[in-house]
N, C-alpha and C positions, 0 to 999 in steps of 0.2 A: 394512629393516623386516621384523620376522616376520609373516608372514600363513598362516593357518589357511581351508582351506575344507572345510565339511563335507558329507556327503550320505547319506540316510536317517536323519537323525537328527530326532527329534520335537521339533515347535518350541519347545516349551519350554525344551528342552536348547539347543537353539542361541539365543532369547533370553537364556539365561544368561549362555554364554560371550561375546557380543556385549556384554552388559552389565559385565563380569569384563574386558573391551578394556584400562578406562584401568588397570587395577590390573597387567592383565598385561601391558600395551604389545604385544597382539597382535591382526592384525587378523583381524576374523573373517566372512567370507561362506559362504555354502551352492553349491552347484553342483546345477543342474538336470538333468534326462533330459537334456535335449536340449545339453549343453556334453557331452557325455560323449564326441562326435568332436571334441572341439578336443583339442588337446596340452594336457599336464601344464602346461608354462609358459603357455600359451594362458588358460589357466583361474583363475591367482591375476592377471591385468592387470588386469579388472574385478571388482566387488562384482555380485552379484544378490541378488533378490529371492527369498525364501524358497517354493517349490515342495515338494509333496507327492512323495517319488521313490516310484520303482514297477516299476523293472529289477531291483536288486538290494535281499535282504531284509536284508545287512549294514550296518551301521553303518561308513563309511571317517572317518577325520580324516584328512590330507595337507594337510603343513607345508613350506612352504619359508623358506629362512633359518634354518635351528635347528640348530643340533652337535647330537650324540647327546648331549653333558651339557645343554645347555639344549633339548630336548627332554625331560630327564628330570626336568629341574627345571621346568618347566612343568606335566609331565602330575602330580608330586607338589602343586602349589600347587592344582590344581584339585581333586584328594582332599580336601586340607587343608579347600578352601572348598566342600566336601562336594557338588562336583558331577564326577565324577570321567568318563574315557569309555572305554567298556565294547568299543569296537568295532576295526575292524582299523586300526591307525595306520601311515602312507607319509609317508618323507621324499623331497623333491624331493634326486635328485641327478644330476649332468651325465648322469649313463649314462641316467638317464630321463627328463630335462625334454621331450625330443621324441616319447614316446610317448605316443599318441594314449589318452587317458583310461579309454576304454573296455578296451584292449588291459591298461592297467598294472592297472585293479582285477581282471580276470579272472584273470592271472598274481599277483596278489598274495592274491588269493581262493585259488586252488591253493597256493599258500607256503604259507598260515597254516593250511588243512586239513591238508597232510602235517605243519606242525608238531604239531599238537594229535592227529594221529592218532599220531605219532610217541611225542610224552609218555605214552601210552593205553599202547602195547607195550611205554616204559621202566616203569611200572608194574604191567604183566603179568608181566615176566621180575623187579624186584625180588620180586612175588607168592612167584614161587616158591620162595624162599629157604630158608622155613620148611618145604616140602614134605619129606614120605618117601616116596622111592621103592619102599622096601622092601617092598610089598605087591603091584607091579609085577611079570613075569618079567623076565629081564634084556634082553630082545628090546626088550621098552617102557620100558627103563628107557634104553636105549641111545637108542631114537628120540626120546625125551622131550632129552634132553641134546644131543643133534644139532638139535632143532626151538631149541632153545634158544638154540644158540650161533649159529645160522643168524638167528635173529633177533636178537641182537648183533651181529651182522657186517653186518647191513639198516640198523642204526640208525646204525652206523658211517660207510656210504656215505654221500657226498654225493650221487652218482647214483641212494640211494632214490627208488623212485615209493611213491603212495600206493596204490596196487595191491599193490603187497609189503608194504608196511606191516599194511594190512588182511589178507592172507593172514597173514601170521604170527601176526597175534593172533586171526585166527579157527583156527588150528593151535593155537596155544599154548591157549587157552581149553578147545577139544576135549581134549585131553591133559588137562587141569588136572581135567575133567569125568569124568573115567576113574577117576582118581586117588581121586577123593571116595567 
């Protein structure tokens, strides 16, 4: 059976998808503050009772039971029936059913930051496409192109931190700010 549990989510949103159950043959409960030391698998055994959360201000869904295609045809059905969710989505898988809840949303809190910071810097360096240098000496035209490739080459790593992420596009930004 697929089971769905969500947290931080307003209860209206989670009356939805509860009600959305028979349509989607998915089962759906909320998880509390205080489940947030059980494990991953700990946490889909029973149903609770819908709690106010109050640790974190994101939205999680974490599904167990779903391939990445019937997860994606789930979160499309919920679009469709114009209830869609906005927030950081976790699939159960063996690497992670035994970490303890609290541990998997802080590290999946960090993932989803460097991605969206990441996106931020692929949009800065497409930015520059259109630029002319030419107003530049060639000292700053050289640095501008070195800042450049330095952050392709961050976006590339898998070992990015979000640390260099953010340095790059506050680099690349200053540069871009000269230029103008």
């Amino acid at each position: 059976m697929k089971k769905i549990r969500l947290y931080g989510c307003p209860k209206e949103m989670v009356e939805s998808y509860k009600n959305l159950s028979s349509l989607t043959k998915v089962n759906v409960s909320t998880i509390r503050d205080e489940d947030l030391n059980k494990t991953l698998e700990e946490v889909f055994i029973e149903e609770s009772v819908f709690e106010e959360n109050s640790i974190y201000e994101e939205m999680f869904m974490i599904m167990q039971g779903f391939t990445t295609e019937t997860m994606m045809d789930f979160l499309n059905k919920l679009k469709e029936m114009d209830v869609p969710f906005g927030g950081i989505k976790i699939m159960q898988t063996e690497h992670n059913k035994t970490w303890k809840l609290l541990d998997l949303l802080n590290e999946v809190k960090k993932e989803h930051e460097l991605f969206q910071k990441s996106e931020v810097l692929k949009q800065v360096i497409m930015s520059t496409s259109k630029v002319s240098l030419h107003s530049l000496s060639e000292k700053k035209q050289i640095e501008f192109k070195e800042q450049l490739m330095k952050s392709y080459m961050i976006l590339q790593s898998p070992e990015r931190t979000l640390d260099q992420v953010e340095s790059c596009i506050r680099d690349c930004l200053s540069l871009l700010k000269e230029i103008q």
